[in-house]
Steps between C-alpha positions, in 0.01 A plus 500: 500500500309361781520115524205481721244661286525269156159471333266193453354398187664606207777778544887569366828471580628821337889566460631202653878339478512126387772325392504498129593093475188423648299670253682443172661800458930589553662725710445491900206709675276601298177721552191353425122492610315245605160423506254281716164373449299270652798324674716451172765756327347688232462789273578834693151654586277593788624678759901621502723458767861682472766283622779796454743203357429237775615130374234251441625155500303165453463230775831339599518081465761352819556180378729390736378529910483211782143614632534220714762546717417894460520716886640219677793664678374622793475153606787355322797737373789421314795449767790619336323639147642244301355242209578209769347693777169587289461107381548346870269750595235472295497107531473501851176752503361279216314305813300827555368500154148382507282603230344815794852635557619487093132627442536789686824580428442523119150729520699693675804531254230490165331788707855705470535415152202592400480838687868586335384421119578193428244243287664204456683268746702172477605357791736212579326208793732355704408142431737279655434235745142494472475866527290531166213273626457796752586821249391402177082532617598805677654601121167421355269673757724797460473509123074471489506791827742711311347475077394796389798705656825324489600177286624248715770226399682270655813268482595190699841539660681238551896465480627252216625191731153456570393482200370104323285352384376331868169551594560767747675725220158334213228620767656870540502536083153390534388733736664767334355402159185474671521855660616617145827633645881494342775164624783677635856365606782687718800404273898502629765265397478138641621242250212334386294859369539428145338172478203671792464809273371297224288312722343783630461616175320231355267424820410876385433474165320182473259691789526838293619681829685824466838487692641750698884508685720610816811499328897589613390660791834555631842722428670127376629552155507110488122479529390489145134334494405743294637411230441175553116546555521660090701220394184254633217700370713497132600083546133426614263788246319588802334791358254649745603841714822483689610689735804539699577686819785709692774377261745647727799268431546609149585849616809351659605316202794566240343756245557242237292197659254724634387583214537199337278376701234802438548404142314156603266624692384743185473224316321272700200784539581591885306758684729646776448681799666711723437532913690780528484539883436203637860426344685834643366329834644172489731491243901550633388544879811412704582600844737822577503548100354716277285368205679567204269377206120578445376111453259646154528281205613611193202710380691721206633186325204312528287757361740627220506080385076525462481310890165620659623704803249528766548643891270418779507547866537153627492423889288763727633475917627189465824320616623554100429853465408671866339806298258591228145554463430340129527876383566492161647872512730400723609221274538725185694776776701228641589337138565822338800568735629153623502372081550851375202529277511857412716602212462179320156488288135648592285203497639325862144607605401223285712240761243565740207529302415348168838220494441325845086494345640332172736237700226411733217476196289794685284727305746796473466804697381756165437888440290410162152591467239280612769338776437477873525849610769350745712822643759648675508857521817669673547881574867474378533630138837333420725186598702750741193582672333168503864274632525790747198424721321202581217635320279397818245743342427353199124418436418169332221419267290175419301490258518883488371589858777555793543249745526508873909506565502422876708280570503198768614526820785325635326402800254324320725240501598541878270142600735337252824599606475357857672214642 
């Protein structure tokens, strides 16, 4: 099969591999054909193209990045590569962030997304400070340049001692209402979080935001906001879209209150998710000493009690996370090994896909007739051969046609990065 020489118009996918959970059927892989017309999946017909078993998958959804602090380590790395080093850090370049330097920086990092496959974006806004009078335009610009080929969300960040019911922390719900965006909080134990969780919770329902956590992001078995955040949404009946964050705490819990605790969270209606290697960067970083756990929530339990498990690739060349290229392969690569994926079920595709699309309230990524023909099209012809590779030859379609997968250059950002 020759990637470069798909057909326009109407034309088929013959004898491709899909995962079966994505198009109602069981088992893993399955061969299939898929046709395109007129930008939309449809009935096989017009001209064939034989894939020889190469996987077709859907769109991915990320629904958890930081687009705006995205590519700023070449001005301002992380020290020492810890949690404490990456916060400092990222504070003190906050002073460079005028709405030109975040604007640039996230074209730049939608432009990567968008060349790797990916549809749908939510991304956290540092908006601490004052910060979101700056950002949150920037947000909206981003979202009206960028319609039509990815989704754009965002979410206030802001840790929980901030939070009240002031003015400052009033006129950033308003903006964020205003910008139709999701309130989110950085939770971790400080005595008064009960009685601020159900604050925040009812500032968010009576303005029918979505909400959307950093929570337990830290090896401290003693942190346990999570549960407490699922104890507040089930005291106050907040019942719009939750979603919680990193989780990492509850990994180094007792079994027995570990999952306690996930037994709350399934029963408040929590959406999870997992940042599978932003955590292996920060998470147990000591001097001299070898990390000895992996920092990923507990993705098996939560799933097997009904918990929406999603993974996304959080922070791009950043102080948090001095990597990544919001490269949703790399993700599902990454994931597969770090959380141990294979072996335990054939729909984890979905974690990157379809769930994430659900928690955030996107349209879902679909293979059904008469849906976006939004594609992905991979030489490898099984999960060996597609977690092998980075798959940097894939060819991605919108609305049917292939797009142009050049990526930015690095030294676009060079007039940036100066100090």
């Amino acid at each position: 099969m020759d990637f470069k020489t798909l057909p326009s118009g109407r034309f088929t996918l013959r004898n491709v591999s899909v995962p079966a959970c994505l198009i109602g059927q069981p088992g893993d892989l399955v061969r299939t054909d898929i046709g395109v017309d007129a930008g939309k999946i449809a009935a096989p017909g017009g001209m064939d193209v034989d894939m020889g078993g190469a996987m077709v998958l859907p769109t991915f959804t990320d629904m958890h990045t930081h687009l705006d602090k995205g590519h700023i380590w070449p001005r301002s790395p992380n020290p020492d590569g810890t949690f404490d080093g990456a916060l400092s850090t990222v504070r003190a370049d906050h002073a460079r962030w005028t709405a030109e330097d975040v604007g640039a920086r996230m074209d730049f990092a939608l432009r990567c997304a968008y060349a790797h496959g990916t549809a749908r974006i939510r991304t956290h806004i540092d908006s601490v400070d004052g910060q979101y009078q700056r950002s949150w335009p920037v947000v909206v610009e981003m979202r009206e340049k960028w319609a039509g080929r990815i989704d754009l969300q965002a979410v206030s960040l802001m840790s929980c001692d901030r939070f009240g019911t002031d003015a400052a922390f009033d006129d950033l719900a308003n903006v964020v209402q205003q910008a139709g965006g999701v309130l989110g909080l950085v939770t971790y134990p400080i005595p008064d979080l009960p009685r601020i969780l159900n604050g925040f919770f009812e500032m968010a329902g009576r303005m029918g935001l979505h909400v959307d956590f950093h929570t337990d992001e830290t090896m401290d078995p003693t942190s346990e906001t999570l549960c407490m955040i699922a104890e507040s949404v089930l005291e106050t009946g907040y019942d719009l879209p939750v979603v919680v964050g990193h989780c990492c705490s509850v990994s180094t819990q007792e079994e027995a209150r570990a999952l306690d605790t996930l037994d709350i969270v399934a029963k408040a209606g929590l959406n999870a998710v997992s940042l599978p290697m932003c955590n292996l960067y920060l998470q147990d970083r000591a001097p001299g000493r070898t990390p000895r756990r992996r920092g990923v929530t507990l993705v098996h339990e939560m799933k097997a009690r009904g918990i929406p498990v999603s993974f996304a690739s959080d922070n791009t060349r950043d102080p948090f996370y001095a990597y990544g290229d919001l490269d949703m392969v790399e993700v599902m690569r990454e994931a597969t090994r770090i959380a141990h994926l294979d072996h335990t079920g054939t729909d984890w595709v979905k974690a990157f896909t379809t769930t994430p699309a659900a928690a955030c309230m996107f349209d879902a990524p679909d293979l059904s007739p008469d849906a976006p023909a939004d594609l992905i099209l991979f030489r490898a012809r099984s999960w060996t051969e597609f977690f092998a590779r980075p798959q940097s030859d894939r060819v991605v379609l919108r609305r049917g046609t292939a797009i142009d997968r050049t990526l930015p250059d690095y030294a676009e950002l060079d007039h940036l990065m100066t100090n």
